[in-house]
N, C-alpha and C positions, 0 to 999 in steps of 0.2 A: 127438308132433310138436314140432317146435321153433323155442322161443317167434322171433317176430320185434315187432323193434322198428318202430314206426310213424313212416316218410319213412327208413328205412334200404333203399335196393336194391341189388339184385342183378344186375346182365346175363350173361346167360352168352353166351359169345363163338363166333362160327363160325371154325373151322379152316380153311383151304382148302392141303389139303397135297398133295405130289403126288412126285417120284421127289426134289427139287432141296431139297426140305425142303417150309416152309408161310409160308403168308400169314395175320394174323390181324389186324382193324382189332378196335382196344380201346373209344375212345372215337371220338363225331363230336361236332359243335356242334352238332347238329340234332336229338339224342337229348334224351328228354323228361328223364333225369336230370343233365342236363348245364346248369350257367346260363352261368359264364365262367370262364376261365383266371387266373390270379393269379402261378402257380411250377409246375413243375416240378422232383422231385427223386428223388434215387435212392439206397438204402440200403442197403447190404449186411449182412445177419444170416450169422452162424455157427449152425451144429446148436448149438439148445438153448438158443439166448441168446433171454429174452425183453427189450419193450418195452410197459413200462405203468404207469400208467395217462394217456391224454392226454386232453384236452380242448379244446377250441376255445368261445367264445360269438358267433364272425359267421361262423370259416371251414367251409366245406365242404370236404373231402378224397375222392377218388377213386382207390383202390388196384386194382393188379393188382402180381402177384407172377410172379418166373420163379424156381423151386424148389418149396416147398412150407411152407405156414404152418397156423397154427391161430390164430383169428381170434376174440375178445371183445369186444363191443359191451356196455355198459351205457347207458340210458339216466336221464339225469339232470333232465330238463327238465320245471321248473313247467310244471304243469296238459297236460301231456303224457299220455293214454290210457295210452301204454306205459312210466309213470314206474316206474322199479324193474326192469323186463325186462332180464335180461342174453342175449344172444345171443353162439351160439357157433358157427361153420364153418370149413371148410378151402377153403383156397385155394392155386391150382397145379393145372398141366397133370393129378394121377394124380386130382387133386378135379374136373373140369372146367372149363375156360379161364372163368374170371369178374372182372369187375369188381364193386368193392362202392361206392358212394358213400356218407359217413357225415355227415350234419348237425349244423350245430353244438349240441351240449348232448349229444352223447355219445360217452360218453368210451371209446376205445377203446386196441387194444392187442392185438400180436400175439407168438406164438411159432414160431422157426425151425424144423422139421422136418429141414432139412437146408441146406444153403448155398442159400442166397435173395437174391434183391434185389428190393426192396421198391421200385416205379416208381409215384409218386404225384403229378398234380396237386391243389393247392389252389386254394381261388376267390381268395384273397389273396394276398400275397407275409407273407412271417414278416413279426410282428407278437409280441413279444414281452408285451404287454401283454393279447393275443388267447390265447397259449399258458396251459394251465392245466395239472398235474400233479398227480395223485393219488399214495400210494403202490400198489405192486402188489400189498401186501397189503391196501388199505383194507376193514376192517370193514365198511362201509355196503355195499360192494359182496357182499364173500365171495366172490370167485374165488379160484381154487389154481392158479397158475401152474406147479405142480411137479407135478400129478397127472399118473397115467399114465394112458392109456386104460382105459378101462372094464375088464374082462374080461366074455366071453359063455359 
């Protein structure tokens, strides 16, 4: 099973497709992982470019992808249940339509799959003092950015 981190969720999205394409609402105000708006931004990856490791200590981040990503959550936060938990999923339409919201004190970080753009509000506006950066190899963590899927 795999691991999840504690106040990290998950939404997965209703479609409403039909001959004209589809309809897909991502986020509402009214949703229980939702607090407020800050920024809005949008990120374009190329196949195979990763972004990591990032951090925040106030802002909360709310991703949805159009392409496809591979997604690392670590958590880093004093007296946190799930201190040390790295979690790992895929995001995009062939994973199912999801939003992830990530709390501040974990540090995260994604990999392109194929040409993506990464559509995220924060609860802040940048705050460069708020921005924290790990390496993508950091030892405490031990992720491998470069591995290839498993084999079965």
């Amino acid at each position: 099973m795999q691991p999840v981190i504690q106040g990290v969720t998950i939404k997965e999205l209703v479609t409403h497709s039909d001959e004209r394409g589809f309809f897909r609402e991502i986020i509402r105000e009214t949703d229980d992982f939702f607090s407020h708006f800050g920024q809005w931004s949008h990120s374009l990856m190329h196949p195979g470019s990763a972004k990591a490791w990032h951090l925040h200590q106030r802002q909360v981040d709310w991703w949805y992808c159009i392409g496809a990503l591979k997604v690392a959550l670590h958590d880093l936060r004093e007296g946190s249940p799930t201190r040390g938990t790295t979690m790992e999923f895929f995001m995009g339409d062939q994973y199912g339509a999801r939003c992830v919201m990530i709390p501040p004190g974990v540090a995260h970080g994604c990999r392109a799959l194929e040409t993506t753009h990464l559509l995220y509000i924060t609860s802040n506006t940048y705050n460069p003092e708020d921005e924290g950066r790990l390496p993508h190899d950091d030892p405490q963590i031990g992720y491998d950015w470069t591995a290839f899927p498993e084999i079965k």
